[in-house]
C-alpha positions in Angstrom: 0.0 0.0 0.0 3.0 2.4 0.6 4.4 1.9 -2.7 0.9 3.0 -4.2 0.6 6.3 -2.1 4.3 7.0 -2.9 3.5 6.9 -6.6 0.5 8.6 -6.2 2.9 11.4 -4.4 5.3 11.5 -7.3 2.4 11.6 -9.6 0.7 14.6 -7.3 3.8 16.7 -7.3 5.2 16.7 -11.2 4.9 20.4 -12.4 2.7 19.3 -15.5 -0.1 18.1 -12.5 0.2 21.1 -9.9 0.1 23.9 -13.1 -3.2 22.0 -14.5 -4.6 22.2 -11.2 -3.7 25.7 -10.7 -5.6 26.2 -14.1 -8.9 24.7 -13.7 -9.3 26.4 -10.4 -8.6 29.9 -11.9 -10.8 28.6 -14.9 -13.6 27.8 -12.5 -13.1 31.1 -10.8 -12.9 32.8 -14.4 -15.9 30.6 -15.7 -17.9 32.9 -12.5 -16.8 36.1 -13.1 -18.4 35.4 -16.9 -21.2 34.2 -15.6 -21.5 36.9 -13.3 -20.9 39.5 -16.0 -23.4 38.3 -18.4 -26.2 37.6 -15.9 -26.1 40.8 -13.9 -24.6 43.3 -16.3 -24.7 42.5 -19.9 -28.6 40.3 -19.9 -29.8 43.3 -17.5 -29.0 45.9 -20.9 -30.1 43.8 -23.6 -33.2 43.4 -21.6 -33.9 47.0 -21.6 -32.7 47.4 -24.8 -35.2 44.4 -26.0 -38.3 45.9 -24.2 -37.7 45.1 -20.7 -37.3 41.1 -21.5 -35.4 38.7 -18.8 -34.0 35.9 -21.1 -33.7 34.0 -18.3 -37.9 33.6 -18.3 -38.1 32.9 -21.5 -38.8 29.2 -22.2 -41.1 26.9 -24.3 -43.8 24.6 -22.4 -43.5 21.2 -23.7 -46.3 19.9 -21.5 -48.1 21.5 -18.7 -48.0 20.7 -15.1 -50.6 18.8 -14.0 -52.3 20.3 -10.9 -55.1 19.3 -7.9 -55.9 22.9 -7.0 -52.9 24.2 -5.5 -51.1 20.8 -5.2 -48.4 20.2 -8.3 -49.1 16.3 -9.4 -46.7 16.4 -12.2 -44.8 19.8 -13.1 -44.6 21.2 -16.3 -41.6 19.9 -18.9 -40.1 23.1 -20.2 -37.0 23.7 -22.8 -35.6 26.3 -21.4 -34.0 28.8 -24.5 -33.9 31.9 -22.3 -30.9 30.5 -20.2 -29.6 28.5 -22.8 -28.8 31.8 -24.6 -27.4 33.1 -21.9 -25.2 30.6 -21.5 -24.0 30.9 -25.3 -23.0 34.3 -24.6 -21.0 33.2 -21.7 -19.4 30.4 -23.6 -18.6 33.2 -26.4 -17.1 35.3 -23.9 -15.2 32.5 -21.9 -13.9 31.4 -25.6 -12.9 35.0 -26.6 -10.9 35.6 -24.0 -9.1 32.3 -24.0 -8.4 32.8 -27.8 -6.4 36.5 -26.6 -4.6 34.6 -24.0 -3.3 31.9 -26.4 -2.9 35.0 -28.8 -0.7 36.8 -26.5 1.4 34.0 -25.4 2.0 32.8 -28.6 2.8 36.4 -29.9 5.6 35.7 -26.9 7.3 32.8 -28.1 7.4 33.7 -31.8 9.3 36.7 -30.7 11.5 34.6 -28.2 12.3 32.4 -30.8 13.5 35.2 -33.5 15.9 36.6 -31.0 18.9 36.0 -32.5 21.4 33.8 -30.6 24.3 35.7 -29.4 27.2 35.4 -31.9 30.3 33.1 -30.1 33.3 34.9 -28.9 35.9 35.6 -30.5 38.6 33.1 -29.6 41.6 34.5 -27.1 45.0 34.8 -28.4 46.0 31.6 -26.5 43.3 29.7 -28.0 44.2 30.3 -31.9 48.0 29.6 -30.9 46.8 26.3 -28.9 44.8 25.3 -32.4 47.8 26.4 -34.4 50.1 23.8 -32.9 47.0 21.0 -32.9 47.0 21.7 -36.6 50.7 21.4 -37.2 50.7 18.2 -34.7 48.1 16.6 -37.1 50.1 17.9 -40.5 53.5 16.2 -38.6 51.7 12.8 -37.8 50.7 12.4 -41.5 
């Protein structure tokens, strides 16, 4: 059982493991912020600028509930299209922002990768007398 829980350590503490972690909980907390954005700030102005419509009511009744006065036997079956175009603009959003990200970074390595490598030094005075006397070592031994 120790062996398994050491490899599960190893496993746990690559870099690769710990920076995916680290990015699905700022994606989580990202994904909320979007979320939060679209349903109270951006939904809010295309309500008013629709007429005063909440997407979020806005769905289609497949069947409706079945009722015994007050009492709900069977509720109603509803497809939902308000929220689910809410959630497209958050997806749209979420997906924008990851495509400037990737954007940027890439924009990053493309110029890391132009910078020229710095040229090699020029060789000291002992080092071209040191290859001179290699080169007439090899010329002798012929």
């Amino acid at each position: 059982m120790s062996k398994f829980i050491n490899e599960f350590k190893e496993f746990a503490m690559r870099g690769n493991v710990l920076d995916m972690a680290v990015g699905v909980v700022i994606g989580a907390a990202f994904g909320k912020i979007v979320s939060s954005l679209v349903d109270d700030l951006i939904m809010p102005l295309v309500g008013v600028a629709t007429g005063g419509m909440n997407f979020t009511d806005y769905k289609w009744v497949v069947q409706k509930a079945v009722m015994d006065g007050t009492e709900i036997i069977k509720p109603e079956v509803t497809l939902n299209w308000g929220s689910w175009i809410q959630t497209i603009v958050n997806f749209i959003i979420i997906a924008f922002c990851i495509f400037v990200m990737i954007k940027f970074i890439n924009k990053l390595s493309r110029k890391k990768a132009e910078e020229p490598a710095p040229a090699d030094p020029e060789p000291t005075k002992e080092e071209v007398l040191l290859t001179e006397i290699r080169d007439l070592l090899k010329n002798q031994q012929k």
